[in-house]
ZAKERO-929788 format. One line per field, with one value per residue: x, y, z of N, C-alpha, C in turn; residue number from 1; residue in three letters. Coordinates in steps of 0.2 Angstrom, whole numbers. Atoms other than C-alpha are relative to their C-alpha. Layout:
N
nX = X, ... $
nY = Y, ... $
nZ = Z, ... $
caX = X, ... $
caY = Y, ... $
caZ = Z, ... $
cX = X, ... $
cY = Y, ... $
cZ = Z, ... $
nr = NUM, ... $
rest = Ala, ... $
//
This chain:
75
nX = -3, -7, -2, -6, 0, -6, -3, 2, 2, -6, -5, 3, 2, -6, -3, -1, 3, -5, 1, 7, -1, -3, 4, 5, -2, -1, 4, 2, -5, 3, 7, 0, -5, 9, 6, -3, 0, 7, 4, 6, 0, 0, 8, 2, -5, -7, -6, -2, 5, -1, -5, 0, 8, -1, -5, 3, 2, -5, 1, -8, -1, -7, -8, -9, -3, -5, 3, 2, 0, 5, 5, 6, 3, 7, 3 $
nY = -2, 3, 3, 0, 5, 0, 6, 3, 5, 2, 1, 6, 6, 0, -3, -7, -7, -4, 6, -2, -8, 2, 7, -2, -5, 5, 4, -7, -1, 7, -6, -3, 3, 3, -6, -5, 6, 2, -7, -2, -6, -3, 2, -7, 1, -1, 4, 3, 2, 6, 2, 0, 1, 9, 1, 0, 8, 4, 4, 0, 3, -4, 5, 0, 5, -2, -5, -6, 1, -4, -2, 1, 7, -3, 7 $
nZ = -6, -1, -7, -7, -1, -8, -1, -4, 2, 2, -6, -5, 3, -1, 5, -1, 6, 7, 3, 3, 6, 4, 3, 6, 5, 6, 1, 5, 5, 6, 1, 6, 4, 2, 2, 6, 3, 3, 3, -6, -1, -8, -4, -5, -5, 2, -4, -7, -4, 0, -3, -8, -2, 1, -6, -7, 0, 0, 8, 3, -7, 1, 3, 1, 3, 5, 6, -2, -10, -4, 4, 0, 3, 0, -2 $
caX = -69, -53, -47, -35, -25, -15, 0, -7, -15, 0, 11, -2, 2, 21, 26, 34, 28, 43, 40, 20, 25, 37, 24, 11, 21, 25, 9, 2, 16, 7, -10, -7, 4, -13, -23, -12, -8, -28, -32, -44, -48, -47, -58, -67, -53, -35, -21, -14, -31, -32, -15, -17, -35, -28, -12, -25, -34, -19, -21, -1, 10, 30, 46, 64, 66, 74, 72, 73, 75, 58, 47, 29, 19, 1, -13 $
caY = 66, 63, 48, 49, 35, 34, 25, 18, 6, 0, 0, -12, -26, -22, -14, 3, 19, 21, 0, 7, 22, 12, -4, 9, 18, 2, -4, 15, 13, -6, 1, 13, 4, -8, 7, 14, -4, -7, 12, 13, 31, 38, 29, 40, 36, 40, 25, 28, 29, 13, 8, 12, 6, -12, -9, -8, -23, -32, -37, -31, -41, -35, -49, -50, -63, -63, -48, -31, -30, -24, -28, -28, -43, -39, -54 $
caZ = 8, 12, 24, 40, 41, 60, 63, 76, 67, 59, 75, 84, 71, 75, 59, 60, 51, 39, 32, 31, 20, 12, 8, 2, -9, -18, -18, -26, -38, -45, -43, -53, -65, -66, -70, -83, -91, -96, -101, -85, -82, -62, -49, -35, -25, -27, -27, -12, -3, -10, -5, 13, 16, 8, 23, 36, 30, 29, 10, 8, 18, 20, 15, 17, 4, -12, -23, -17, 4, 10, -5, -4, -7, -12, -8 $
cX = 6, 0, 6, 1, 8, 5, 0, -4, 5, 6, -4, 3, 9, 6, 2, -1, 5, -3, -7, 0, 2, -5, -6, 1, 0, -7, -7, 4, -5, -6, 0, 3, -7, -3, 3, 1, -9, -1, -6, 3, 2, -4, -1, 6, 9, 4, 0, -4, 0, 6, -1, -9, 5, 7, -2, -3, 3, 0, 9, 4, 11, 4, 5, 2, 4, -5, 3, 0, -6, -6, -6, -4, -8, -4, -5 $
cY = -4, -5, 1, -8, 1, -6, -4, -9, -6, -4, -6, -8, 0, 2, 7, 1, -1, -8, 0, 3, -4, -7, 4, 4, -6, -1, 5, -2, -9, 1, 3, -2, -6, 3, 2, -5, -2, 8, -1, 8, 0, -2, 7, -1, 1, -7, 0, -1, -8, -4, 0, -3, -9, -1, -3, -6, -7, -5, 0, -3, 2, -8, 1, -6, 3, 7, 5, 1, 6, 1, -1, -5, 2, -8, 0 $
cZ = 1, 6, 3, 0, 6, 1, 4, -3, -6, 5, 6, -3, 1, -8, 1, -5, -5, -5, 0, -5, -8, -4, -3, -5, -7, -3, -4, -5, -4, -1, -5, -7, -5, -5, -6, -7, -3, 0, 8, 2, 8, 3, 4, 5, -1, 3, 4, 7, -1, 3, 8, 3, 0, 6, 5, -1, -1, -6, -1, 7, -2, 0, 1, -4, -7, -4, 6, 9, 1, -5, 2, -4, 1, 0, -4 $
nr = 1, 2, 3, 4, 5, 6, 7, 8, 9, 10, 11, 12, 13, 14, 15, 16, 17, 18, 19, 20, 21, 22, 23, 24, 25, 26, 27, 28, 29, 30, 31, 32, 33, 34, 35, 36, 37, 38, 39, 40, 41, 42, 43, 44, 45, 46, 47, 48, 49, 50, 51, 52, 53, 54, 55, 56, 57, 58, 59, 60, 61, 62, 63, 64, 65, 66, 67, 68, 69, 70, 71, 72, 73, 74, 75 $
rest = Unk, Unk, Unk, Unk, Unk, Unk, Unk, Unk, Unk, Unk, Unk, Unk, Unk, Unk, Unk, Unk, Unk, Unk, Unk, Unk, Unk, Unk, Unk, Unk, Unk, Unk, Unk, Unk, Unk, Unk, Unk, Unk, Unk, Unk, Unk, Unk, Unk, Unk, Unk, Unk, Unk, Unk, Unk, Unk, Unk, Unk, Unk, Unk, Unk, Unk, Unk, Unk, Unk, Unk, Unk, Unk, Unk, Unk, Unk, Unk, Unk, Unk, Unk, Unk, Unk, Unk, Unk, Unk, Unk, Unk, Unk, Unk, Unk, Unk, Unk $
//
């Protein structure tokens, strides 16, 4: 079954929707990059469910340091 994930729960912790979009795309794009890197077949779960479960449990955390402006830092 698919999950809903509301910006609201993003927007509590004072990050805007676009730098949530933006932090779970990156972090579906290593995800996957994992999964493809070691031959691992398809979980029951899709990347970006993945991705967005690990936003709301505050596993990815957002940066303006060097590199990239707005990289995604995974924990």
């Amino acid at each position: 079954m698919a999950q809903v994930f509301f910006t609201e729960e993003f927007a509590r912790d004072g990050l805007n929707p676009y730098e949530a979009v933006l932090m779970a795309s990156k972090e579906s794009r290593r995800l996957n990059k994992i999964r493809l890197m070691n031959d691992l077949a398809e979980g029951e779960e899709k990347v970006t469910t993945l991705a967005m479960k690990r936003l709301v449990n505050k596993k990815i955390e957002l940066s303006y340091g060097e590199g990239e402006a707005g990289d995604a830092a995974s924990k």
